[in-house]
N, C-alpha and C positions, 0 to 999 in steps of 0.2 A: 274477278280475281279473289276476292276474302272467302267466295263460296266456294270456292276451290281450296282454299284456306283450311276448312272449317271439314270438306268432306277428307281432305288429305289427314288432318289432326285426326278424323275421329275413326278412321282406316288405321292409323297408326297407333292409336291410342288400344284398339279391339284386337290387334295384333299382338301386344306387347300383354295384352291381357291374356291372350290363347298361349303365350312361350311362358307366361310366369305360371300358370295352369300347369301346363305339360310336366314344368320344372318339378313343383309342389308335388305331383303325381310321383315325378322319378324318384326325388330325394327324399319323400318325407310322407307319404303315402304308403310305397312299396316298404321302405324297410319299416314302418309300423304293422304294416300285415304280417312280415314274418315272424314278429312275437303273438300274432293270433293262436289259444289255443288252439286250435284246427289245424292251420300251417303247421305251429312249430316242431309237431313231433315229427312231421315229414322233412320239413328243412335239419332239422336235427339228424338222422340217417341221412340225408343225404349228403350232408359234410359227413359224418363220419365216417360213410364206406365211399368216401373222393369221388362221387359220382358226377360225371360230367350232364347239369342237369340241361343243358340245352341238347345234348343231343336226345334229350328223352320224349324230345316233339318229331324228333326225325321217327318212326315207324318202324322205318328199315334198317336200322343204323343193328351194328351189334351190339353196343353198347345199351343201348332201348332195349334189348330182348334179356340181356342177363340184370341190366339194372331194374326190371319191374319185377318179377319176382323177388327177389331182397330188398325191396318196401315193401310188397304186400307181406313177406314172411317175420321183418320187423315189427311192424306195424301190430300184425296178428302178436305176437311177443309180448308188445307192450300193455296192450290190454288184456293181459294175464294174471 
């Protein structure tokens, strides 16, 4: 029974390690990337032409087809 104990504690214990991991990744990970010079000029157009960036993994979406030209043509812009 204790080793039951001991493998249950350390199952739970590796668990609670992989959800506070996950967590750190969402909340404190992600949004320090997006002050990355490299990110931010992209995240920057992309709030400010309201870009819906999740549809911009969809391919086929029309919002992927008019919103990739206007980052490449900002983008091109900025390093002017």
């Amino acid at each position: 029974m204790p080793e039951n104990k001991q493998k249950f504690s350390l199952r739970l214990g590796k668990f609670l390690i992989g959800v506070a991991m996950i967590w750190m990744f969402m909340f404190v990970a992600l949004p320090l990337a997006k002050t990355l010079p490299v990110i931010k000029p992209i995240m920057d157009i992309i709030t400010e032409a309201d870009i819906d960036a999740n549809q911009y993994f969809y391919t086929q979406s029309e919002e992927t087809f008019q919103a990739g030209p206007h980052i490449q043509f900002r983008l091109e812009q900025a390093r002017k």
